[in-house]
PyMOL commands that place a pseudoatom at each C-alpha (Angstrom):
pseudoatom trace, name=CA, resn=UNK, resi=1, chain=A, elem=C, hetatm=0, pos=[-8.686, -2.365, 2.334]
pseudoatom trace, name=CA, resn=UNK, resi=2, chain=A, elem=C, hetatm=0, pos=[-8.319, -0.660, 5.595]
pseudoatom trace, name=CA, resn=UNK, resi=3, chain=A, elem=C, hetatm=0, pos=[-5.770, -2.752, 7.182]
pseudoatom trace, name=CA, resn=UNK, resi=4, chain=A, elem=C, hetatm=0, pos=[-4.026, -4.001, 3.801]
pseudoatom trace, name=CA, resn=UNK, resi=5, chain=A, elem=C, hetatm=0, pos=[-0.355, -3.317, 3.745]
pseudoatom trace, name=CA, resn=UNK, resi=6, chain=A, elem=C, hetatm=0, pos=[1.344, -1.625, 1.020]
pseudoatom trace, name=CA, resn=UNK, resi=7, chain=A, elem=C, hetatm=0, pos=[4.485, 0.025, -0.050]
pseudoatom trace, name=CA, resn=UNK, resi=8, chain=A, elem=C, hetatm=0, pos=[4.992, 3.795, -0.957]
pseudoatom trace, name=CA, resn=UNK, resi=9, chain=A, elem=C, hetatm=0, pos=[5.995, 4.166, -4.631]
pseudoatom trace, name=CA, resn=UNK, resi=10, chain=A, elem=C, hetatm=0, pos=[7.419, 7.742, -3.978]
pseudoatom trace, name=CA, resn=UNK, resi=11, chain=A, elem=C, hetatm=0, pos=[8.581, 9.904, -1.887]
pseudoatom trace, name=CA, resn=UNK, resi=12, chain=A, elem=C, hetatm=0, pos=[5.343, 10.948, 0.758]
pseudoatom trace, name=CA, resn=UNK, resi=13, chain=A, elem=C, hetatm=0, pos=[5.872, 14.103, 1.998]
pseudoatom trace, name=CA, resn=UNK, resi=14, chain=A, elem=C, hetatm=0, pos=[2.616, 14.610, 2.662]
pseudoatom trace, name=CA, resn=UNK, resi=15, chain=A, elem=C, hetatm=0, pos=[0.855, 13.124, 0.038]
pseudoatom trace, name=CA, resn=UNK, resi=16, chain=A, elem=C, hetatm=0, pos=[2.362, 10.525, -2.689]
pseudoatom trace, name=CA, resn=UNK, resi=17, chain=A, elem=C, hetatm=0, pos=[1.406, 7.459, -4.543]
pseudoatom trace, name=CA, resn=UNK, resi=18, chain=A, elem=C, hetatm=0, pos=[1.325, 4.005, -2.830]
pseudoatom trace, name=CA, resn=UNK, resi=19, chain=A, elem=C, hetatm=0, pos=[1.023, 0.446, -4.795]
pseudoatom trace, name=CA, resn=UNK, resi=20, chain=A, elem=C, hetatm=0, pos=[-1.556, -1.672, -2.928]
pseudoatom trace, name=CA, resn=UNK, resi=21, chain=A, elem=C, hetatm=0, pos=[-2.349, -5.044, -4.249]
pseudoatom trace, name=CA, resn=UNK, resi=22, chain=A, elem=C, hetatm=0, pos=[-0.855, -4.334, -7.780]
pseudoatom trace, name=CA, resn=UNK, resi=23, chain=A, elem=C, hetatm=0, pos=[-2.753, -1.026, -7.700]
pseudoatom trace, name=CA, resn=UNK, resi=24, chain=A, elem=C, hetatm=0, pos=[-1.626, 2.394, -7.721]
pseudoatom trace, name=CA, resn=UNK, resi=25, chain=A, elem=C, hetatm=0, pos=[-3.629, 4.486, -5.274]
pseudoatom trace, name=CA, resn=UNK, resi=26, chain=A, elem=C, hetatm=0, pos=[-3.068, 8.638, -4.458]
pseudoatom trace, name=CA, resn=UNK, resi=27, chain=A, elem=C, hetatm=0, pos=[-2.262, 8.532, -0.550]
pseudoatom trace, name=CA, resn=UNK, resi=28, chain=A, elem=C, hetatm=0, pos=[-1.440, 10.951, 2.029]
pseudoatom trace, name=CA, resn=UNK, resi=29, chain=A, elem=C, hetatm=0, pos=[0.586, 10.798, 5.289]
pseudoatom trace, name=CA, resn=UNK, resi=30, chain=A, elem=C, hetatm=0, pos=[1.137, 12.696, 8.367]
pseudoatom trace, name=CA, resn=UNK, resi=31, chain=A, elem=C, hetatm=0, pos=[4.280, 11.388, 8.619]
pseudoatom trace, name=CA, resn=UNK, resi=32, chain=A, elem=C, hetatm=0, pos=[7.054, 11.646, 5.654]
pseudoatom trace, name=CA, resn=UNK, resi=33, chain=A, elem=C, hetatm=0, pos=[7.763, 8.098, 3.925]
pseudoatom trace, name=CA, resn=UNK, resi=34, chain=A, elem=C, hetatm=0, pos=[10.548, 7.587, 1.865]
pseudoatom trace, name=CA, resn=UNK, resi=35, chain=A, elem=C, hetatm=0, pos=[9.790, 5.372, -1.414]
pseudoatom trace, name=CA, resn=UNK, resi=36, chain=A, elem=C, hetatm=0, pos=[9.865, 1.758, -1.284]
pseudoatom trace, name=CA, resn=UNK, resi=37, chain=A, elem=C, hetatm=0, pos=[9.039, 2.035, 2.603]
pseudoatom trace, name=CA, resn=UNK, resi=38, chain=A, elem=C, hetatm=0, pos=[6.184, -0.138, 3.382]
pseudoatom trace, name=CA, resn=UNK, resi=39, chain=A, elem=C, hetatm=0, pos=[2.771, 1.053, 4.923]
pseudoatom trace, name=CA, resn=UNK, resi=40, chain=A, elem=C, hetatm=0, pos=[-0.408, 0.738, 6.272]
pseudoatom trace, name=CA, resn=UNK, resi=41, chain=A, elem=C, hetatm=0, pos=[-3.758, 1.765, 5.128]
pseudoatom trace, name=CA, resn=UNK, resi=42, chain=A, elem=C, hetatm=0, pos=[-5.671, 3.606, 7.707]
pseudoatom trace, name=CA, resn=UNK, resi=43, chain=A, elem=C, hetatm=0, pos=[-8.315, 5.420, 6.093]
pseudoatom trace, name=CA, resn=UNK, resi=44, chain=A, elem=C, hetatm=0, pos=[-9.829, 6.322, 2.949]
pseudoatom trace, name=CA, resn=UNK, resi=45, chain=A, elem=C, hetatm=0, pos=[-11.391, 9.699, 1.650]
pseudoatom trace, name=CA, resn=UNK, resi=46, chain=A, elem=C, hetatm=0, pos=[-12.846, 9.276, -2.070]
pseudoatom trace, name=CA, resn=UNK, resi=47, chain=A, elem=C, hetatm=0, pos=[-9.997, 7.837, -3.678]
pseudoatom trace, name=CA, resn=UNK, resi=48, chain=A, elem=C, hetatm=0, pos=[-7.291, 8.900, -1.607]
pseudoatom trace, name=CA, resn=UNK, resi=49, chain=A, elem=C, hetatm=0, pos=[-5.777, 6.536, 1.087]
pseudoatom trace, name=CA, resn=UNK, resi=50, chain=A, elem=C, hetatm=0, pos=[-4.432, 7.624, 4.344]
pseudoatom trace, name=CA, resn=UNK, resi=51, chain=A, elem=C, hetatm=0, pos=[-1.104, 6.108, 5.469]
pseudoatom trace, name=CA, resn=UNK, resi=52, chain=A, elem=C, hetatm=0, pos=[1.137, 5.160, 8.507]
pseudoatom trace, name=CA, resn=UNK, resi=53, chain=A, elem=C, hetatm=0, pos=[4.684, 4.496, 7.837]
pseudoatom trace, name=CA, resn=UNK, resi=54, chain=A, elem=C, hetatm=0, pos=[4.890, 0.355, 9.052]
pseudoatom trace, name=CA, resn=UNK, resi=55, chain=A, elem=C, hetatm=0, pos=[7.315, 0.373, 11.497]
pseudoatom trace, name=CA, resn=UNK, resi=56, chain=A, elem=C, hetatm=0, pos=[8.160, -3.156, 11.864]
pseudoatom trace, name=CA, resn=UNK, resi=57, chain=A, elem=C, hetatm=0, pos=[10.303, -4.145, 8.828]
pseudoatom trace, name=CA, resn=UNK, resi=58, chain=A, elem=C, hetatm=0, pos=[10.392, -7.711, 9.592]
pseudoatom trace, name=CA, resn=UNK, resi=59, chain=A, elem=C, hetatm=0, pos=[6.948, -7.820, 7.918]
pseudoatom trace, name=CA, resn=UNK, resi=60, chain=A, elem=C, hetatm=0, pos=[6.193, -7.699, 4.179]
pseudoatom trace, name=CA, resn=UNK, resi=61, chain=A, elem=C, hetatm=0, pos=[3.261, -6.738, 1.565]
pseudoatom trace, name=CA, resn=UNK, resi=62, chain=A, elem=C, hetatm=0, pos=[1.476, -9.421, 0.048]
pseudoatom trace, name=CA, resn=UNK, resi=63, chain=A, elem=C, hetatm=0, pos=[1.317, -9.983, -3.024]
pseudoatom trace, name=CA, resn=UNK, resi=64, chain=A, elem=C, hetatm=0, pos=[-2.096, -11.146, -4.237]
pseudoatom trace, name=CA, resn=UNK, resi=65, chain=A, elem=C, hetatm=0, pos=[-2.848, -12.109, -7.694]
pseudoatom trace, name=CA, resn=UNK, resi=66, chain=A, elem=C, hetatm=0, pos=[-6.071, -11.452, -9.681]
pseudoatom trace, name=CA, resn=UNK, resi=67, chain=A, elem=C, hetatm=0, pos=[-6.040, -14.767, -10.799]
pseudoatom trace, name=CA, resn=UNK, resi=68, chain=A, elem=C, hetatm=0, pos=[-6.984, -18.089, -8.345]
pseudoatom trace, name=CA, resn=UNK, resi=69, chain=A, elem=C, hetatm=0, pos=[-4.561, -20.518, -8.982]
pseudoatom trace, name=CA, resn=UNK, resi=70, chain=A, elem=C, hetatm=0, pos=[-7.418, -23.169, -8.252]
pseudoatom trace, name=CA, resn=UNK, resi=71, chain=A, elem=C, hetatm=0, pos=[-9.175, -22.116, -11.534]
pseudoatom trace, name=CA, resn=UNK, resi=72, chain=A, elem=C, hetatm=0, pos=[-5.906, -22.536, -14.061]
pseudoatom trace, name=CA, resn=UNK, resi=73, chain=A, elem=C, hetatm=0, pos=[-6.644, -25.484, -16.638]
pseudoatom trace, name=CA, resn=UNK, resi=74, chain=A, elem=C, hetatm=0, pos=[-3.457, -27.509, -17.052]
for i in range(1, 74): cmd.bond("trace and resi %d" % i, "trace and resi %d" % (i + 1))
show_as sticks, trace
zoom trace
């Protein structure tokens, strides 16, 4: 996870919830991060995430799904 990008469902200022992977995770930041910015995971303490604000916004989170679309009957 650390290294996963994800985006900051509210305000962080310093702490906040972030959505990573189609999960919502408590976070906290040294810097403040306005909601909707997107982020990167640094650390982890229990189940609390550490943030950076991403500062390139040319790049996007990923959106991976649970399911593989390899296994889908059709």
């Amino acid at each position: 996870m650390i290294g996963s990008m994800g985006k900051a469902v509210t305000n962080v200022a310093p702490e906040g919830r972030v959505s990573l992977q189609g999960e919502y995770w408590w976070e906290y930041s040294r810097a403040k991060i306005g909601e909707g910015e997107n982020v990167w995971f640094v650390g982890i303490d229990g189940l609390t995430l550490e943030i950076e604000p991403c500062l390139d916004k040319t790049v996007l989170p990923r959106q991976v799904s649970v399911i593989d679309q390899r296994e889908v009957v059709h």
